[in-house]
Each structure stands twice: as structure tokens, then as C-alpha cells.
C-alpha positions as a printed Julia matrix, in Angstrom:
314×3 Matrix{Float64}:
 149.56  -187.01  -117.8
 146.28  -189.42  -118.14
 143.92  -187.95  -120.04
 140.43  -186.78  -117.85
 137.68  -188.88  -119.46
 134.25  -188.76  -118.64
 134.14  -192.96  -118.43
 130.6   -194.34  -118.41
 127.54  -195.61  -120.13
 124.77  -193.01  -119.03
 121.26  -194.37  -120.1
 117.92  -192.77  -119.02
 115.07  -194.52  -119.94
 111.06  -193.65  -118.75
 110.67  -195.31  -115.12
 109.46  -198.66  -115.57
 111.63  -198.84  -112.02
 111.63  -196.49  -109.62
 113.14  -196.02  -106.18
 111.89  -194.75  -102.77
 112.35  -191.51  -103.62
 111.05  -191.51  -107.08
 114.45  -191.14  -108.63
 115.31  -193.9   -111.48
 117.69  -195.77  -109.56
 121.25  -194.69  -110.8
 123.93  -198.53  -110.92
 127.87  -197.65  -111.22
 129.71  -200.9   -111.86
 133.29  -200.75  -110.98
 135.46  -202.87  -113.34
 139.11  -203.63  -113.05
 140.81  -206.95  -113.11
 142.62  -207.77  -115.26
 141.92  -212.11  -115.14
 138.16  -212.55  -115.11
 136.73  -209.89  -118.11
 135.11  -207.58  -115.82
 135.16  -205.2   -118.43
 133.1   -207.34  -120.56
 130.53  -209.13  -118.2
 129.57  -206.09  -115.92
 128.57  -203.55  -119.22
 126.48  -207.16  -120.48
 124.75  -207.15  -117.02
 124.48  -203.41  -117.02
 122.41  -203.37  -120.35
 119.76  -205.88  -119.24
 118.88  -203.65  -115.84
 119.06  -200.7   -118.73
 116.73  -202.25  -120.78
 114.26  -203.95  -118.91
 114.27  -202.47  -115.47
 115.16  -198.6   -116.78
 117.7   -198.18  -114.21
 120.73  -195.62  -114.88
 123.43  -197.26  -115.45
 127.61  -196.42  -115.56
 130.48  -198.26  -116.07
 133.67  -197.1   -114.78
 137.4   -199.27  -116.17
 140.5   -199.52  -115.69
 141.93  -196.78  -119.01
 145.48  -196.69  -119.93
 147.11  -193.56  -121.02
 146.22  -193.8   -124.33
 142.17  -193.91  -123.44
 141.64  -197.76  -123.59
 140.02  -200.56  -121.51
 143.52  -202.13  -119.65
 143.07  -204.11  -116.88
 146.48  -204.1   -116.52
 146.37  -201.05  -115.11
 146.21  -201.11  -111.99
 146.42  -197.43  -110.25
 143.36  -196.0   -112.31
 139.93  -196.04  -113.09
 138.29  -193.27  -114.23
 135.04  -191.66  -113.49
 134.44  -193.37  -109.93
 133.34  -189.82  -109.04
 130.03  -191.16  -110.51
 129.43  -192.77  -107.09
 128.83  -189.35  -105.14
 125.19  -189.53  -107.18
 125.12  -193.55  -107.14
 122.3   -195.58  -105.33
 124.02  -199.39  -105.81
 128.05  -200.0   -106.32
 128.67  -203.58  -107.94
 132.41  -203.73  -107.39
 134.12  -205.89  -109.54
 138.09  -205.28  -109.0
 141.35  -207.17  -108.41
 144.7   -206.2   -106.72
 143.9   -202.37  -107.6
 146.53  -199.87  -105.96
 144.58  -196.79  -106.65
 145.73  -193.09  -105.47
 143.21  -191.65  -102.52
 141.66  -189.12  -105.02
 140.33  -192.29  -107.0
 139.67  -194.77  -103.95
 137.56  -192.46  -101.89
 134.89  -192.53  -103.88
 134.74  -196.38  -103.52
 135.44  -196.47   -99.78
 132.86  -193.62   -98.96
 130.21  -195.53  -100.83
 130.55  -198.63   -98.9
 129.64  -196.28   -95.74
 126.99  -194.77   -97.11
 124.62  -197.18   -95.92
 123.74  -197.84   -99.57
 123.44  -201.44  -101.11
 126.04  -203.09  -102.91
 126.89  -206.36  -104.99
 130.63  -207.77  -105.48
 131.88  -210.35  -107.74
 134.76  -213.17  -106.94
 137.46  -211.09  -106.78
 136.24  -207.61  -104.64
 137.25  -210.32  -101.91
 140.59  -208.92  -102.81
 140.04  -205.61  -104.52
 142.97  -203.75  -103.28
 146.5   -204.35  -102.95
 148.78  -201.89  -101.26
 151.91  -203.59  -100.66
 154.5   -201.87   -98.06
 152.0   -199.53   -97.31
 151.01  -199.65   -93.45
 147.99  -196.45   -93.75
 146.61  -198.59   -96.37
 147.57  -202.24   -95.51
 143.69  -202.31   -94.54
 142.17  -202.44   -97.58
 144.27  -205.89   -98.89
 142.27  -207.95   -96.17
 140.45  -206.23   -93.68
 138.06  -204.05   -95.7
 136.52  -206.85   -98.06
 136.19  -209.25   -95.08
 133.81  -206.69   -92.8
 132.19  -204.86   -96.0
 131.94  -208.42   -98.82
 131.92  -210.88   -96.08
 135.38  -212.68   -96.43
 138.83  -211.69   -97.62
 141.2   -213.45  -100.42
 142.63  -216.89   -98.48
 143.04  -219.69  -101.45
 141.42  -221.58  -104.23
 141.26  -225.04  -105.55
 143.4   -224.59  -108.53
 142.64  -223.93  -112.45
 142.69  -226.66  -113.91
 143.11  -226.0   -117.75
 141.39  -223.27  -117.67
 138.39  -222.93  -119.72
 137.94  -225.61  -120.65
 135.66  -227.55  -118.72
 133.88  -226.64  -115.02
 135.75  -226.21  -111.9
 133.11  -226.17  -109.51
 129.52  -227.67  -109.2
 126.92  -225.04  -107.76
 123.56  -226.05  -106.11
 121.09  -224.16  -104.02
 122.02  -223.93   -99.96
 119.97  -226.1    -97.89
 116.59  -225.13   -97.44
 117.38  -221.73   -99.67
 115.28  -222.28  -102.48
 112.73  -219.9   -101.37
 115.32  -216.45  -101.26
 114.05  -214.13  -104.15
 117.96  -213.68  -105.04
 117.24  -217.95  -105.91
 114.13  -217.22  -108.32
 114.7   -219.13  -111.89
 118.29  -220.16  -110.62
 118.78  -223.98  -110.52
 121.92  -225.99  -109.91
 124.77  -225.63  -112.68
 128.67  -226.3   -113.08
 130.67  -223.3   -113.32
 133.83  -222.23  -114.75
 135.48  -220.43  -111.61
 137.84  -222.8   -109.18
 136.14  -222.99  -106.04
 137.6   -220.23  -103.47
 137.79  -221.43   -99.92
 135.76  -218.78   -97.52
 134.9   -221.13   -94.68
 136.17  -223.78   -92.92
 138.94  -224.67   -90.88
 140.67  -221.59   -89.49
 137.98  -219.19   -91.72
 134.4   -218.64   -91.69
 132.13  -215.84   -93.71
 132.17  -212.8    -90.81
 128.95  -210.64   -90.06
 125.51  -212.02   -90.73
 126.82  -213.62   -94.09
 124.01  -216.1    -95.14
 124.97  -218.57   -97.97
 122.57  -219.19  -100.77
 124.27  -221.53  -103.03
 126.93  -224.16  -102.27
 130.16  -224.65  -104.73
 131.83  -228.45  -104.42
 135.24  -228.16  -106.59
 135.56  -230.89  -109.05
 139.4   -230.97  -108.94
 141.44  -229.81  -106.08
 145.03  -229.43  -105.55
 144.69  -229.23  -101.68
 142.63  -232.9   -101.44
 146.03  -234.03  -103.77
 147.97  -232.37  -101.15
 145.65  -233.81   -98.38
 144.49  -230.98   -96.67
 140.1   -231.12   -97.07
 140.74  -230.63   -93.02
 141.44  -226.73   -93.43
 140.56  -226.31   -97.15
 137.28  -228.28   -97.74
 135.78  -229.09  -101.32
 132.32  -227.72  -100.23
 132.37  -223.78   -99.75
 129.34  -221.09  -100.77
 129.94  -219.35  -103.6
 126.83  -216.78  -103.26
 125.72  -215.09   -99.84
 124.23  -212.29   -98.6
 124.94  -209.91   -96.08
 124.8   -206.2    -94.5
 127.21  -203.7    -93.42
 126.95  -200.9    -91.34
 129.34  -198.22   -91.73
 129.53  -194.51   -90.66
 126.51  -193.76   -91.89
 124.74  -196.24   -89.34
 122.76  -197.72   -91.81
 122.58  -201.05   -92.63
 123.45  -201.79   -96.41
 121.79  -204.2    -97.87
 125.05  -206.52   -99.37
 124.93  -209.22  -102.49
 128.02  -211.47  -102.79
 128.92  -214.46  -105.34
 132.43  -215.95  -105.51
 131.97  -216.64  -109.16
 132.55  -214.92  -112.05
 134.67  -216.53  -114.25
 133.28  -214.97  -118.2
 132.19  -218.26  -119.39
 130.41  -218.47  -116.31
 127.87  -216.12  -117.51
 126.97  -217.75  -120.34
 124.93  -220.11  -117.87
 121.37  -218.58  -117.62
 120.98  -219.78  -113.76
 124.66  -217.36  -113.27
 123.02  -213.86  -115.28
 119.72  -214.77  -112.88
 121.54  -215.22  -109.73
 123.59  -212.14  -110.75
 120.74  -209.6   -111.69
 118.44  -211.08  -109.11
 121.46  -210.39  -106.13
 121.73  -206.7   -107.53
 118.11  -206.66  -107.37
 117.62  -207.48  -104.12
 119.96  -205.3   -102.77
 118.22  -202.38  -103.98
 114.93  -203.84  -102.6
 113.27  -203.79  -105.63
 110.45  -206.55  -106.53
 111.88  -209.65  -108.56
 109.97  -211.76  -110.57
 108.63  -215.68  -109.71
 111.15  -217.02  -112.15
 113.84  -214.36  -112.17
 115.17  -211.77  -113.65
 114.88  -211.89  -117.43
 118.43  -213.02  -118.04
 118.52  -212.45  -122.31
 121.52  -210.44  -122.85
 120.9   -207.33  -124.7
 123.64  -208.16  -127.28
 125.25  -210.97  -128.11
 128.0   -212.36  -125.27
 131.14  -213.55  -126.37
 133.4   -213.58  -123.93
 137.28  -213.82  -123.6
 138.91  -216.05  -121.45
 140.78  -216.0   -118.53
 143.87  -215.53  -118.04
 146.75  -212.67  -116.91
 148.92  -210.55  -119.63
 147.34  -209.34  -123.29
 144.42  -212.1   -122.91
 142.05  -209.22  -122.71
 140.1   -207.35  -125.9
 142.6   -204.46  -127.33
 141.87  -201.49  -127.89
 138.22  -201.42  -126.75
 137.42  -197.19  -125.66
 134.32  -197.14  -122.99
 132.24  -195.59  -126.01
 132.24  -198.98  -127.74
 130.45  -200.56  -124.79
């Protein structure tokens, strides 16, 4: 039997931020997939809203049974009861088959009326395959809540080793705060088709920045007519669920690790979680300086991850 741990990084600093009701705003990332280093980018942007804005902040992972980070785990992350007390979810979560007693903390949030960011792959955060009560989750529960669901990317490419996808700023979307300090930059992250042909971004999705992919396997297979090289890769959005408030969402389609390395991508990132609480950013963005040094890993599937890494060492 798993092990109960208590799996966060709580910090309280003096409000240099604080919300509506004079309560330090109180962040839980939710990490868990086990290609893009969630585990290792989230905690990085975590510490810079610690530091600078004095937010709470909490990190929940993906634990094995022996108490460590594993991505590869895909029916548990522990301490997502941290989002009962939560003002802002940033999901960050691929293909997760979580039990009810963990994913009801994640799917009452989202109805809360409360605002949330999601990275790249909360477009497919849950799978449940053969599972008709929960078949919901795979497609139709990203598209309404993150805008779109998972439908296909441009390919990989070598991996890693050079940029996949060119961003730039949406027409005439220079001016959005979530924009401040970000300027046009090549990313690491294949371009993921979410409109065009049969698919457009649902509810009042607005795009802020525009992704052309750089190599694509469906212009070699000749098929730009449903799958087009130009896609956005950041939007924002709201959702309305039982609550019947309207939460205020932040989206980006990118978030490969090296990705983050790029100073416009920890802007656009801190500055989208920002907004979505409604809090003031600054003329040229959020300061993006990472509060440790950020060396990510790869990506990639199987043992490409960090070993043996406990939520303490975060």
C-alpha cells in the first residue's frame, strides 16, 4: 500500500501580493507526465511567483511506491487534496488514469469558478480507456474547460535538438498583459494542431501567439488542408462550470523543458498565471530569473526522467 505523503512545497512569505480577500494567494501545480519534465519546470516556475510575488505555492507529482518523483506512474499523485484551499490550478498532466478519490479534487476545481493555467499536454490529461463513466475526461473535459482536446502534432523531429516550431505574437495581440516582455522565439515543442480543418479552439478561446512548425510530417504526407503549419500555441479563455462563475483560463501548447530556457517562454508562462488570477503585471513582464539554476532533462518516454528525486528536494 502507497505510502500517504504530505506532497508539496508550502512557502509563506509577507504579502508583497495579495488577493481580493486579503489572503496570500495559495498556487497548486499539478505535475504528471511523464515526456515533457513537468516535474522539473512547474517547481522552477513555482519558485519565481514564491519569491517575487509571495504567493503560496504547492507542488503535487506523480510518487511511486517507494516515495519518488515517477512520471511513469500514472494512477497517482499525491496531495491534490491541496486544491480544496487552492485559489489557481496550473495543470500540467498527461494520459493520467487516476482513481475518483484522487481526480475529484482536480475536476471540482475546474468548477469552482476559480482561474486556471494548463500546459501542452492538460489538452489530454486523462486517459481512461474502456471506461464509458469516465470516457469524458480523454476528450471532452479538456476541450470545454482548456479550450481544445489532444487531435495530432507535426512530428519530433530529433528531438532536442534544434526548434520545432517558430512562435510570434497573434495579430494585433501585442497589447494583452499575458504578451508584456514576450517577443517572438523558436521553440522546442512540435507544433500541435488545435484549429483548422475539421477543428477549431471551442468557447471564447482567443489566441495570443501563433506557432508555424518548421518540419512537418503531414505537409510530407500532403495534408496542410486539414492539418495546417500555422496553429496558436497560447490562448486564453473562460469556463463556467457549476459554480456559475466564469474562470478566468490561461492556455499555451508549449512546454517542451528546453523550451523554458527561452526568457520570452518563463514570461509568457508567469505572465498567463498572472493574469488569470487578475493580479497587476508589469510593462515588461514578469521577472522571468529562475530562482535556481535550470537544467533541464529532455524529452522523451521510459527512465529519461531524474531518479530518485523525493518532493523535499524540490
Amino acid at each position: 500500500m502507497r505510502s500517504i505523503l504530505t506532497v508539496f512545497i508550502s512557502l509563506f512569505f509577507a504579502g508583497v501580493a495579495i488577493s481580493q480577500t486579503g489572503d496570500i494567494p495559495h498556487i497548486v501545480f499539478v505535475t504528471g507526465d511523464e515526456e515533457y519534465r513537468s516535474e522539473e519546470s512547474m517547481p522552477m516556475l513555482a519558485r519565481i511567483l514564491k519569491r517575487d510575488y509571495g504567493f503560496k505555492v504547492s507542488v503535487c507529482y506523480a510518487i511511486n511506491e517507494d516515495g519518488f518523483i515517477d512520471p511513469n506512474v500514472l494512477d497517482n499523485i499525491e496531495g491534490l487534496k491541496l486544491l480544496e484551499e487552492a485559489d489557481m490550478m496550473v495543470l500540467f498532466t498527461r494520459f493520467r488514469a487516476l482513481p475518483d478519490s484522487q481526480a475529484q479534487y482536480i475536476l471540482k476545481f475546474a468548477e469552482s469558478g476559480k482561474p486556471m493555467a494548463g500546459f501542452r499536454t492538460a489538452t489530454h490529461a486523462f486517459l481512461y480507456k474502456e471506461d464509458q463513466e469516465r470516457e469524458h475526461l480523454n476528450n471532452d473535459w479538456p476541450a470545454r474547460v482548456f479550450g481544445q482536446q489532444w487531435i495530432t502534432h507535426h512530428g519530433h523531429f530529433d528531438d532536442g535538438n534544434a526548434p520545432l516550431t517558430r512562435v510570434e505574437v497573434a495579430f494585433r495581440k501585442q497589447s494583452h498583459p499575458i504578451l508584456s516582455g514576450v517577443t517572438g522565439f523558436d521553440a522546442f515543442s512540435w507544433l500541435y494542431h488545435v484549429e483548422g480543418g475539421d477543428w477549431q479552439l471551442q468557447g471564447d478561446s482567443e489566441p495570443l501567439l501563433m506557432g508555424t512548425a518548421l518540419q512537418s510530417h503531414h505537409q510530407n504526407e500532403g495534408r496542410l488542408d486539414q492539418y495546417p503549419l500555422i496553429n496558436p500555441v497560447a490562448w486564453t479563455k473562460t469556463y463556467t462550470g457549476q459554480s456559475g462563475d466564469p474562470a478566468r483560463v490561461f492556455f499555451t501548447t508549449l512546454g517542451h523543458p528546453y523550451d523554458f530556457k527561452d526568457v520570452s517562454m518563463r514570461k509568457l508562462a508567469l505572465n498567463g498565471i498572472l493574469w488569470a488570477l487578475g493580479h497587476e503585471i508589469p510593462e515588461s513582464g514578469a521577472n522571468a530569473e529562475p530562482a535556481l539554476p535550470y537544467e533541464p532533462s529532455n524529452s522523451g518516454f521510459g527512465d529519461k526522467f531524474k531518479p530518485n528525486m523525493r518532493p523535499a528536494e524540490l
